[in-house]
Residue frames relative to the residue before (quaternion, step in Angstrom):
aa qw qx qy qz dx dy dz
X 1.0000 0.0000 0.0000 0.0000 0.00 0.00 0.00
X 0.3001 -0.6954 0.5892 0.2813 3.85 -0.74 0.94
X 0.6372 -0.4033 0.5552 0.3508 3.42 -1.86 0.31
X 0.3633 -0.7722 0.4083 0.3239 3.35 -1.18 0.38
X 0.4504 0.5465 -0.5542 0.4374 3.41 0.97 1.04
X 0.8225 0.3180 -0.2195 0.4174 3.43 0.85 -0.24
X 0.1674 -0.8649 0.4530 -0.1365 3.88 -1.12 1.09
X 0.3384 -0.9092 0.2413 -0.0235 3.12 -0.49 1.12
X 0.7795 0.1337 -0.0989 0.6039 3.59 -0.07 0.70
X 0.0352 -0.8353 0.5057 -0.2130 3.38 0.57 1.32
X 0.0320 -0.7486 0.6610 0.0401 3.78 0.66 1.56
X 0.7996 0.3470 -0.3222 0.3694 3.84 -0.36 -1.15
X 0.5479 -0.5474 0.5459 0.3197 3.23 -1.65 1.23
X 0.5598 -0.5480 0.5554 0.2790 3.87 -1.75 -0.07
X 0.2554 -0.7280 0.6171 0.1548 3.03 -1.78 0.43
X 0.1802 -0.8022 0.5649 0.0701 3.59 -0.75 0.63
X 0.5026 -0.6054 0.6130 0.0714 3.17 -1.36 1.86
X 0.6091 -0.5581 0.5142 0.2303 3.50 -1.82 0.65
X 0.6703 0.3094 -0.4822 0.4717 3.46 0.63 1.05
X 0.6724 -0.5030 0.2501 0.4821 3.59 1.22 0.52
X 0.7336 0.5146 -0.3143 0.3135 3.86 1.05 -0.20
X 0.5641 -0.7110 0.4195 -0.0150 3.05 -1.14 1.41
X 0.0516 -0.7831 0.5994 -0.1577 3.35 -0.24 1.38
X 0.3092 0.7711 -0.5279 0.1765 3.38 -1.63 1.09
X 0.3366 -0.7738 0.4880 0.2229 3.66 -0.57 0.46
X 0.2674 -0.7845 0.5578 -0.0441 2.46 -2.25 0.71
X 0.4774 -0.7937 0.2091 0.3138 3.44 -0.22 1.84
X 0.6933 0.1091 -0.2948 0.6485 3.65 1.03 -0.42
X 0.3933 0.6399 -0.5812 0.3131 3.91 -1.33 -0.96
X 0.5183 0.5452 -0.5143 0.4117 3.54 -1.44 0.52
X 0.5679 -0.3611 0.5754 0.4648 3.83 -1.17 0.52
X 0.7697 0.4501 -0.2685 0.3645 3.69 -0.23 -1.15
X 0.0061 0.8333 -0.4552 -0.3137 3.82 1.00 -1.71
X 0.3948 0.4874 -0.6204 0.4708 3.00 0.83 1.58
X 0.9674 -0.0333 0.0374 0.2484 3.84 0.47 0.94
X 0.0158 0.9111 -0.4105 -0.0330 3.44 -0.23 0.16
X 0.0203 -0.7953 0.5855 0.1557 3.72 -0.83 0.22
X 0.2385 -0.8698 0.4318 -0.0088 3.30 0.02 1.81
X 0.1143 -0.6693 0.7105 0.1848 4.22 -1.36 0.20
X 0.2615 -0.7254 0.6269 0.1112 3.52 -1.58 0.70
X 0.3412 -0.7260 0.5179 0.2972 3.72 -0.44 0.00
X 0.3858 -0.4902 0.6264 0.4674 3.74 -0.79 -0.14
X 0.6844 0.2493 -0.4491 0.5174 3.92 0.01 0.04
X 0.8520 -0.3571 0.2894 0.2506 3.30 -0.32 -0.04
X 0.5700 0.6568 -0.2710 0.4126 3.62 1.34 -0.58
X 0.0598 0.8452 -0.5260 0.0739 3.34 -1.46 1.19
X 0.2320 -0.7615 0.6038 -0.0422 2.88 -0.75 1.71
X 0.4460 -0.5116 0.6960 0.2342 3.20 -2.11 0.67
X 0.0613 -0.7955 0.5788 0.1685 3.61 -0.98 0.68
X 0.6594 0.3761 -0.0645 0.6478 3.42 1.65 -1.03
X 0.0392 -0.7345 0.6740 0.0688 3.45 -1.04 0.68
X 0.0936 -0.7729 0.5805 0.2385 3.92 0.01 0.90
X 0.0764 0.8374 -0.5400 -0.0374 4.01 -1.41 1.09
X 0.2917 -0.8196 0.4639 0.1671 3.33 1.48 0.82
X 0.2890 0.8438 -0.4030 0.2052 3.27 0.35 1.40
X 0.7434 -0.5764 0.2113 0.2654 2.72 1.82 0.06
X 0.5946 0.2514 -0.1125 0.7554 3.44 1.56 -1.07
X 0.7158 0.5160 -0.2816 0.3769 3.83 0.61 -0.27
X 0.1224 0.8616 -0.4803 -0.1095 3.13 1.75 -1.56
X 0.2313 0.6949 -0.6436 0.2223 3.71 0.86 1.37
X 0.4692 -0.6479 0.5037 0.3262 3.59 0.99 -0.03
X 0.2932 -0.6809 0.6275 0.2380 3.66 -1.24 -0.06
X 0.9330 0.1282 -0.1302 0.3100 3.29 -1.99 0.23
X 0.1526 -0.7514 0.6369 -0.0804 2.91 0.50 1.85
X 0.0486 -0.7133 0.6922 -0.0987 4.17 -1.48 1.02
X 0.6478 0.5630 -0.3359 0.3880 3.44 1.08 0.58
X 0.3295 -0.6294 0.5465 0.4435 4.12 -0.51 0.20
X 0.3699 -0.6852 0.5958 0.1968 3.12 -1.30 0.99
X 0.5165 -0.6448 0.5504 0.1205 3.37 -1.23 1.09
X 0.2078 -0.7466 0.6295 0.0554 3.90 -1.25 0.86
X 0.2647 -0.7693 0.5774 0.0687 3.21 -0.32 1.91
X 0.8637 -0.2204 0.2678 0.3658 3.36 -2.08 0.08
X 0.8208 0.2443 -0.0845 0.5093 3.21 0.43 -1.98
X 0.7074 -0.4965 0.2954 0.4073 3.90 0.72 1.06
X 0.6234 0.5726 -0.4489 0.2863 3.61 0.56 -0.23
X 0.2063 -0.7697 0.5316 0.2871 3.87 -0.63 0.30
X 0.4758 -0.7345 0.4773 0.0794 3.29 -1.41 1.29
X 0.2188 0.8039 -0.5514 -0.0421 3.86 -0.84 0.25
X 0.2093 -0.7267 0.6103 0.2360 3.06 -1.47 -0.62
X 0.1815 -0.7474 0.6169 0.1670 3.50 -0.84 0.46
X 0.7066 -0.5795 0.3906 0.1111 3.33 -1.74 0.97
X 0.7397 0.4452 0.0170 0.5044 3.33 1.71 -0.69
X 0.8985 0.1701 0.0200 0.4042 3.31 -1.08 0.03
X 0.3585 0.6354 -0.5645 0.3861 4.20 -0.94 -0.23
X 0.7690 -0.4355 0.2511 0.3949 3.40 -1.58 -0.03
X 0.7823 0.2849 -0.2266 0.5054 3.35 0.82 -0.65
X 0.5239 -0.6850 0.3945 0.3172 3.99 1.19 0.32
X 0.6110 0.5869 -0.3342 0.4130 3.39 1.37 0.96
X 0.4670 -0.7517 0.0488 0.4630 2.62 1.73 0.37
X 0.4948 -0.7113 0.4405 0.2350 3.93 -0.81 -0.20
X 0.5726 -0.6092 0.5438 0.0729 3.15 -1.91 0.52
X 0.1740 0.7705 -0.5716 0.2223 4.33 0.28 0.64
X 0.2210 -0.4651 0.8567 0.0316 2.68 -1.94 0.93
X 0.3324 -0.6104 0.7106 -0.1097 2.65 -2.47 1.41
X 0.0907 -0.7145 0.6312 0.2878 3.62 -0.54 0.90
X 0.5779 -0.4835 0.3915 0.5282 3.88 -0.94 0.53
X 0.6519 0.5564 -0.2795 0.4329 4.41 1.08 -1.39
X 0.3177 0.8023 -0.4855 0.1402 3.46 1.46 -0.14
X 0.9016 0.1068 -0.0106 0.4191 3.76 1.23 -0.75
């Protein structure tokens, strides 16, 4: 199981926000290691914002393998490959303050 600062197999490229900080996901990683939705800092700092745990009461789905997308009102959009209610995976939004 990875720490939840750290995540694995990172297929989708990142998206940067209008203060320089880099956000993106990861297919395993998470407390759980079914995933992660990660922020970088322009200095160097890295936070977990998204833990994916396909648990059912969340139905955030797991192993997100897509670049998440920055909408109008600043939130970033994805989808993961896995898991949700029907085990085909799912569709989330991230506020960037999420953690």
């Amino acid at each position: 199981m990875c720490s939840s600062l750290s995540g694995g197999d990172p297929e989708a490229g990142v998206v940067q926000d209008s203060a320089g900080n880099f956000y993106g996901t990861t297919r395993f990683g998470g407390a759980p290691d079914k995933g992660s939705v990660f922020k970088l800092t322009p200095a160097g700092a890295l936070s977990t914002l998204v833990e994916f745990v396909d648990d059912g009461v969340t139905n955030r789905g797991r192993a997100p393998q897509a670049d998440l997308v920055r909408g109008s009102d600043g939130n970033f959009y994805g989808t993961t490959a896995e898991g949700g209610a029907s085990g085909f995976g799912t569709v989330f939004k991230v506020t960037p303050a999420a953690r």
